[in-house]
C-alpha positions in Angstrom: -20.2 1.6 -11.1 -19.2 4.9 -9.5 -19.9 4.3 -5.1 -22.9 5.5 -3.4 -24.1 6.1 -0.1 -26.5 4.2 1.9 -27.2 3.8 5.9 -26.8 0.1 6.7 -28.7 -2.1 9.1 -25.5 -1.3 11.6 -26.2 2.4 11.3 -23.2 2.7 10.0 -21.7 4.9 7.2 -21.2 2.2 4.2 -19.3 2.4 0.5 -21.8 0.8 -1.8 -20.0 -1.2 -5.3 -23.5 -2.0 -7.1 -24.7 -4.5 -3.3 -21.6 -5.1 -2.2 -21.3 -2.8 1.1 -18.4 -2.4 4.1 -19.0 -0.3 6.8 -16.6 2.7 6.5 -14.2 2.8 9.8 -10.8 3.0 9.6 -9.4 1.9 6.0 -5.9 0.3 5.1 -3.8 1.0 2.1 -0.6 -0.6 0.9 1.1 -1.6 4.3 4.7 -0.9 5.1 6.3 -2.4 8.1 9.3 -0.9 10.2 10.8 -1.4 13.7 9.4 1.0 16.2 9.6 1.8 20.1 7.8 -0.9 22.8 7.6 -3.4 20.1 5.1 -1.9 17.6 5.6 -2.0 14.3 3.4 0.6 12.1 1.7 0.1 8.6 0.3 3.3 7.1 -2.9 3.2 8.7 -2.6 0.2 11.7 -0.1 -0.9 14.0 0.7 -4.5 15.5 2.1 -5.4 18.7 3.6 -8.2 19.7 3.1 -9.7 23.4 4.5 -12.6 24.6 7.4 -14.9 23.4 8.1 -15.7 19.4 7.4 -19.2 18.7 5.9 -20.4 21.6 2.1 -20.6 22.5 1.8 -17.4 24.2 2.9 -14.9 21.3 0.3 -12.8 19.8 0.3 -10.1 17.2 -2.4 -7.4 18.0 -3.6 -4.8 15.5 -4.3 -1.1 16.5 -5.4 2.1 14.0 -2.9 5.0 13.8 -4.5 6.5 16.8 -3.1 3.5 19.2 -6.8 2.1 19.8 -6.9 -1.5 19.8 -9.2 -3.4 17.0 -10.1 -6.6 15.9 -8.6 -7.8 12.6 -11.5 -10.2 11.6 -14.1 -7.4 12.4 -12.6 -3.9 12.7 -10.4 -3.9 9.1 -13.6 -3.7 6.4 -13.1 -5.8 3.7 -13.0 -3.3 1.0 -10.2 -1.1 0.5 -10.6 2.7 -0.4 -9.2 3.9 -3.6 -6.7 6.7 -4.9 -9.1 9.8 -4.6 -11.5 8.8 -1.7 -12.4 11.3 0.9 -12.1 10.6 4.4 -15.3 12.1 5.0 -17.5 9.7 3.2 -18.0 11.6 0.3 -17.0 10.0 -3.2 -14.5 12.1 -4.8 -15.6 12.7 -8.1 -13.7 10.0 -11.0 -14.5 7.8 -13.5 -17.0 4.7 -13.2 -16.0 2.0 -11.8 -16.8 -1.7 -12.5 -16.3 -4.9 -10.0 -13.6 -5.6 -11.2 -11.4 -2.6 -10.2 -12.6 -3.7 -6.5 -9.8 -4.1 -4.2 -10.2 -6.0 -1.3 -8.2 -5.7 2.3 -5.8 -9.2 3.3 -4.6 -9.4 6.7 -1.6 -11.1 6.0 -0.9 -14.5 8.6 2.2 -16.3 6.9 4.6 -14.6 4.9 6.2 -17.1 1.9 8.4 -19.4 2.9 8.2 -19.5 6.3 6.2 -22.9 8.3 4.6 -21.4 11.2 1.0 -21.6 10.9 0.1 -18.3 11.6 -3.4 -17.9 11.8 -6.4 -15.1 12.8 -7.3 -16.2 16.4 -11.3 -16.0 15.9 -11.9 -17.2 19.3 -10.2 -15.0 21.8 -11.1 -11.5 22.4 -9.5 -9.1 19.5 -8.8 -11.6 17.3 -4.6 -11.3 17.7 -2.7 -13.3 15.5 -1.3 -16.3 16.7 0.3 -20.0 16.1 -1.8 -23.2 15.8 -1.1 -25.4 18.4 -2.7 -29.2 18.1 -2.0 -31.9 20.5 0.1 -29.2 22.9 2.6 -28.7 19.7 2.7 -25.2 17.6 1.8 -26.2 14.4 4.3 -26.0 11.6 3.4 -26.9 8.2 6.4 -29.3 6.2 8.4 -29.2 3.7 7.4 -30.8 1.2 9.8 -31.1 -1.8 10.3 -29.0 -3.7 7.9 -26.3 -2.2 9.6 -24.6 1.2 6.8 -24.0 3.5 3.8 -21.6 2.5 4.7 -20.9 -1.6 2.5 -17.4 -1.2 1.8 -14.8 1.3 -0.6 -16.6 3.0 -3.6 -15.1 4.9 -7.7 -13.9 5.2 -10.3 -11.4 3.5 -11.5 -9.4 7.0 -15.5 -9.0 7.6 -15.7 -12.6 6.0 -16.5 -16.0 7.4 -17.5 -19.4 5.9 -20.5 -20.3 8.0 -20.5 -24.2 9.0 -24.3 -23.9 9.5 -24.2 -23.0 5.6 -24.2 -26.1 2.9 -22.5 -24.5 -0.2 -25.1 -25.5 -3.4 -22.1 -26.9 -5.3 -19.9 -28.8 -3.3 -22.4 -30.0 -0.8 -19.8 -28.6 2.1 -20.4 -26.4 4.8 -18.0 -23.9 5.8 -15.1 -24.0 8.1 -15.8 -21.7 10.4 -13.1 -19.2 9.3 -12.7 -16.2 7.4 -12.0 -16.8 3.6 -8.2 -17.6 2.9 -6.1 -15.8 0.4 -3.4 -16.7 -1.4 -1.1 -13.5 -2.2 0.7 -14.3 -5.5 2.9 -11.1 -5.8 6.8 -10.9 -6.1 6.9 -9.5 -2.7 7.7 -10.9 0.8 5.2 -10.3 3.4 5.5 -9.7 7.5 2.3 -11.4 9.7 -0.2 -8.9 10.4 0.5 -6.8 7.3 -2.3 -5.4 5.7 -2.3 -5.1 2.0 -4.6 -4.1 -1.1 -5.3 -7.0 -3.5 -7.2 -7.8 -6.9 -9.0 -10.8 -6.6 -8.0 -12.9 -9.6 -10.0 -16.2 -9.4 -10.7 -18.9 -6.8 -10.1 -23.0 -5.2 -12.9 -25.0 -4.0 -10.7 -27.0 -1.4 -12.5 -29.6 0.7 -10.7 -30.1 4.1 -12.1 -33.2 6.1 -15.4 -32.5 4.5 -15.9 -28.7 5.1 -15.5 -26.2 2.3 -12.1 -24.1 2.8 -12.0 -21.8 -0.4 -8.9 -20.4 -1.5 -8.5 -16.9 -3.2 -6.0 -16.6 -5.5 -4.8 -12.8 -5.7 -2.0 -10.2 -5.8 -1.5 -7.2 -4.3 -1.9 -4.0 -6.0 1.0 -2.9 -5.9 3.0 -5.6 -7.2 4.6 -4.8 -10.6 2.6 -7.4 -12.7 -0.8 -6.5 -11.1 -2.1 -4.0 -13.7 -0.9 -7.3 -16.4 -3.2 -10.1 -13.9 -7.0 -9.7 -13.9 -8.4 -12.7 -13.7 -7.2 -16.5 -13.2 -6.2 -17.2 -17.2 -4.3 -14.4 -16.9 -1.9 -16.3 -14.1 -2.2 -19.3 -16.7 -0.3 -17.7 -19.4 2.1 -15.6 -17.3 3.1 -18.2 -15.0 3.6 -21.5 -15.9 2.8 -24.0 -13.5 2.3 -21.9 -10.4 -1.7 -22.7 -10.3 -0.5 -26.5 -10.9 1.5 -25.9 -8.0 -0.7 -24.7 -6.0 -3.6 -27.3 -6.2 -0.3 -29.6 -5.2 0.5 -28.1 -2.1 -2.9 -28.1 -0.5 -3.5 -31.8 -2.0 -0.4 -32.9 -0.2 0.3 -30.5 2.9 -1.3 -32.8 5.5 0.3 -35.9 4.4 3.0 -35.9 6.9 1.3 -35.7 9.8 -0.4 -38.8 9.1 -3.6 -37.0 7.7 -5.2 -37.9 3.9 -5.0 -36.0 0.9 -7.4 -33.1 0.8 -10.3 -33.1 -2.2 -11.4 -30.3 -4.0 -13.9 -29.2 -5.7 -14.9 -28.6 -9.5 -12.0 -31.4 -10.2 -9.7 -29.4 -8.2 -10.1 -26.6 -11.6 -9.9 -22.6 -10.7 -13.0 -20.6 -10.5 -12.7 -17.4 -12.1 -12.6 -14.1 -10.7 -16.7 -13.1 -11.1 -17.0 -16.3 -9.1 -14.7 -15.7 -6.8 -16.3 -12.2 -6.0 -19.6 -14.4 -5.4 -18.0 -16.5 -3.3 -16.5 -13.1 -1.3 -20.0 -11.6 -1.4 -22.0 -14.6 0.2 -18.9 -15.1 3.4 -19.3 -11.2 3.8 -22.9 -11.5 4.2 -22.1 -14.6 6.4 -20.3 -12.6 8.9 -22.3 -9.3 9.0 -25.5 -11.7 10.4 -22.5 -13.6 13.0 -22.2 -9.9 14.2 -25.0 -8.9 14.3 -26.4 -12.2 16.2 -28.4 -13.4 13.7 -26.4 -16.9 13.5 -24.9 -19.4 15.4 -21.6 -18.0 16.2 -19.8 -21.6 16.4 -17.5 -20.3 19.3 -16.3 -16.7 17.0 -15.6 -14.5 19.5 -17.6 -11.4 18.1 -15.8 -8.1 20.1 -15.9 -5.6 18.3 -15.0 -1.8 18.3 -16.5 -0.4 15.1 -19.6 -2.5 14.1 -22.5 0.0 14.7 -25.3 -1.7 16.9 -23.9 -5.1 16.5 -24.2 -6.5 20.3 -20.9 -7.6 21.0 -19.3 -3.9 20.0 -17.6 -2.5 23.0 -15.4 0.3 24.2 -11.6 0.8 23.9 -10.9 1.2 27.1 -12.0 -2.2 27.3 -10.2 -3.6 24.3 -7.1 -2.3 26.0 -7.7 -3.8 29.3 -7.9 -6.9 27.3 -4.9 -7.0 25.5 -3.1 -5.4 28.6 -3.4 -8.8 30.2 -1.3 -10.5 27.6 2.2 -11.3 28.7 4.8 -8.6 27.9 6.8 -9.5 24.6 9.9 -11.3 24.6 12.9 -13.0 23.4 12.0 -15.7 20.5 12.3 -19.2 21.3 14.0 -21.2 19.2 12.1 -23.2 16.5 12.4 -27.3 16.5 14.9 -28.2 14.1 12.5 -30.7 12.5 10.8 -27.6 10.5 13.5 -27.7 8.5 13.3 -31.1 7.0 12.4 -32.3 3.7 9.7 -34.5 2.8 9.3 -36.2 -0.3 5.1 -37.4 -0.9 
């Protein structure tokens, strides 16, 4: 279906794929990372920087457009991505139709494979920076657990999204977590936290976490080698032995070792294809554009935004800098516990 124009209830500027709509601000392609002055490092079209002190619980990662103006992550980055050939103006360049499935979506990327820090989208401070867990005082790290080493993907969340506890999903019975939806980036390449990257959406987990629904999209970025060869979940099946099997494994098992139970999924812990995923993507997207525009309980989201056109909570970026100004300064990386580093056998 070739993208049309429409004015939505933000008065925004929107990108129409049949009802699926993202406000048009500032869009991301394929993100590169490189070192660059005052610790910022740049992506085509957004920059992070770092403040405070690498594994500890003052670091953040902050994300900023090309311009250098500070944005939110969870509401700024819109969840679809722009294609070869679109105009920054807003008009559709003129190409071939287009079906769902050709959609690409933005992932802000948290962990990168194989690392252990649990890197996560902070949705309740101001900007929504990147930062580390931290439970019972202690930065979270998740283990080892053989033979998986740490995260076995690129590990991460669908911006403009957001799994509404206040919302009981009709199959599982679960409410939502009160996070953005998580991704699972299957590609060949490594990953840096606060990355932003292009994906196809290729199917979909039903994970139950302590009895609220946690979904996991499974996808790979488009510009991995094999994505023009992986459209849809069977296609991982064939091409990749084992790999889903592995997956359903490491979130089953994850918690174990900190004393916690197995996790439960639903469907019989069986992959949802990619149509349903996309459902799934549709209904958290239409989740968070009520959160922003106050139409829902926010359950503690912090809701600043700089782009989200008569949402309540938008603001200027004068005063997202002041903000993010009051971070500490970055600096020299603590060392991580050598605990991380052990193997554990469940």
């Amino acid at each position: 279906m070739r993208p049309m124009l429409l004015r939505s209830s933000f008065g925004c500027l929107t990108t129409v794929f049949g009802s699926f709509s993202a406000p048009r601000n500032k869009i991301v392609t394929q993100a590169t990372v490189a070192p660059h002055l005052f610790y910022l490092r740049k992506t085509m079209h957004y920059q992070t920087e770092e403040r405070g002190q690498p594994n500890s619980p003052d670091y953040r990662i902050y994300f900023k457009t090309k311009e250098g103006k500070y944005i939110s992550p969870f509401h700024d980055i819109p969840l679809l991505a722009e294609r070869p050939g679109d105009q920054d103006n807003g008009v559709p360049a003129k190409r071939p139709k287009q079906n769902e499935s050709e959609v690409l979506f933005n992932m802000v990327v948290e962990v990168p494979r194989w690392s252990n820090a649990k890197m996560e989208i902070a949705t309740k401070e101001p900007m929504n920076p990147i930062k580390q867990d931290v439970k019972k005082g202690k930065l979270r790290y998740v283990a080892n657990i053989f033979p998986h080493k740490g995260y076995i993907w690129n590990y991460g969340a669908l911006p403009q999204t957001w799994e509404d506890p206040n919302h009981t999903d009709e199959d599982t019975k679960c409410c939502g977590d009160n996070d953005p939806i998580d991704v699972c980036e299957i590609g060949s390449l490594v990953c840096s936290p606060g990355q932003v990257i292009q994906v196809k959406v290729l199917g979909v987990l039903a994970m139950i976490d302590e009895g609220e629904m946690d979904w996991k999209v499974i996808a790979i970025n488009s510009e991995d080698p094999d994505a023009k060869s992986l459209n849809n979940i069977d296609d991982v099946r064939r091409s990749r032995p084992g790999h889903l099997e592995a997956t359903v494994d490491w979130f089953r098992k994850y918690k174990v070792p900190d004393g916690k139970p197995e996790n439960q999924f639903g469907f019989n812990g069986q992959f949802k294809d990619k149509d349903f995923a996309v459902k799934i993507i549709k209904s958290t997207h239409e989740h968070w554009r009520a959160l922003v525009q106050k139409q829902t309980n926010s359950g503690g989201i912090d809701c600043k935004n700089t782009s989200c056109c008569e949402s309540p909570f938008n603001f200027s970026s004068e005063e997202a800098s002041g903000l993010v100004k009051l971070a500490p300064a970055f600096g020299r990386a603590l060392p991580v516990p050598p605990e991380v580093d052990k193997w554990h056998f469940v």
